[in-house]
N, C-alpha and C positions, 0 to 999 in steps of 0.2 A: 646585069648589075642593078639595074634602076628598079628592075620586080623584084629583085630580091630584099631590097632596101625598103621597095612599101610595104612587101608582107612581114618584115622584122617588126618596121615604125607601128605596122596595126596590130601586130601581136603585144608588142611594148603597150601601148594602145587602151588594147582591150583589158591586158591585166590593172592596167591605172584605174579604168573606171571600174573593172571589179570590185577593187578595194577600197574604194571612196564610195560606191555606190548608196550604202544602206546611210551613212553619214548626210550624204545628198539629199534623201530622202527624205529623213528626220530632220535637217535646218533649212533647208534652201524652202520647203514647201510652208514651213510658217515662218518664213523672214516678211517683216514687213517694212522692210527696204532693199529689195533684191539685188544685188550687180547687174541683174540683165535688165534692171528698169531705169538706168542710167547711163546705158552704152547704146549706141547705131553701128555702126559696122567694126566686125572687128578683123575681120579676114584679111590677112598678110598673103604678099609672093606666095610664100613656102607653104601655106595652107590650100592655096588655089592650086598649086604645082600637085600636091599631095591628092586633093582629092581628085583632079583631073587625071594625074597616073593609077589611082585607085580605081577607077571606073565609078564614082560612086557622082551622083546626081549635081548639075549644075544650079545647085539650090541660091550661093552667093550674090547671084545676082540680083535684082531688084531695079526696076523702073523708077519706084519714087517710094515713098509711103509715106504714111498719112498718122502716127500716134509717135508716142515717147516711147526711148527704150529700144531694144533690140525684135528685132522685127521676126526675129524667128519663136519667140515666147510665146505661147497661146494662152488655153483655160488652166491647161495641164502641167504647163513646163515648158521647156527649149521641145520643140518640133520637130529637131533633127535629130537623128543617131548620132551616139555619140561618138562614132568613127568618124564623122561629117561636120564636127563641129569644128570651131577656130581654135588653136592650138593653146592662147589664154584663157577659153573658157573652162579646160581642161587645169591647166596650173594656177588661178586666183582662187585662192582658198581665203578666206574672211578668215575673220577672227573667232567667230562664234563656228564657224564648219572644224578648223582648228582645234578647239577646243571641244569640240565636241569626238572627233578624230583622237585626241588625247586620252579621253575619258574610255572610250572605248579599247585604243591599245597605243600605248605611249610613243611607238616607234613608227606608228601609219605616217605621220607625218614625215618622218626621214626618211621614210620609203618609198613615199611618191615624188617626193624631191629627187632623190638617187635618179627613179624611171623617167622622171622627165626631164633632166639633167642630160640622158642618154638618148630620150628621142627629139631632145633639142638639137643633139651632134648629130644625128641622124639625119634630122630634116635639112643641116646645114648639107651634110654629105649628100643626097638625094638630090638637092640644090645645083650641088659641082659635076655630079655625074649626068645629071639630063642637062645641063650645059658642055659637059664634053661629049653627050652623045651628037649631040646639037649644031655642036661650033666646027 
């Protein structure tokens, strides 16, 4: 039950950052005030749950660090796959990515809401099921 619920959450997942992708590309990379230059950790339970049952790399962690902002941003951008990232990095859309998502096709925006609306319930359900695998 609980494999079958992360490869639905990464499939849900992957199709989000497909269609956000090129949008991302275009504002996030000339913002010059980025969200990820104003946040330190954002990794929740359900994201640590998530990628621990994923197999995918115990990146979350960190000892200490030493600058402003999110410690996984580099020269390039966020450092992690996007399957890896915290589950807000994926649904905080600014105003200007919005709009720029509009411009492009009217309805991207009520359609990543729809997807992450569903792997919001997902990760809730992923949640209950590795705790009654658990308990």
């Amino acid at each position: 039950m609980v494999s079958e619920t992360v490869r639905k959450i990464e499939g849900l997942l992957s199709e989000a950052v497909d269609l956000q992708k090129d949008c991302v590309k275009r504002i996030c990379v000339e913002c010059e005030s980025p969200c990820c230059s104003r946040v330190h950790y954002l990794f929740n339970e359900k994201d640590i749950l998530f990628l621990k049952l994923s197999g995918r790399k115990s990146r979350w962690r960190r000892e200490l660090f030493t600058r402003k902002g999110c410690w996984f941003v580099g020269d390039q951008g966020c450092t992690l796959d996007p399957g890896s990232r915290p589950f807000i990095c994926h649904t905080y859309i600014c105003d200007n990515l919005k709009m720029d998502m509009i411009r492009c096709d009217s309805g991207l925006p009520a359609l990543l809401e729809g997807k992450f609306k569903i792997i919001g319930e997902m990760r809730s359900q992923l949640w209950a099921e590795y705790l009654d695998e658990k308990i």
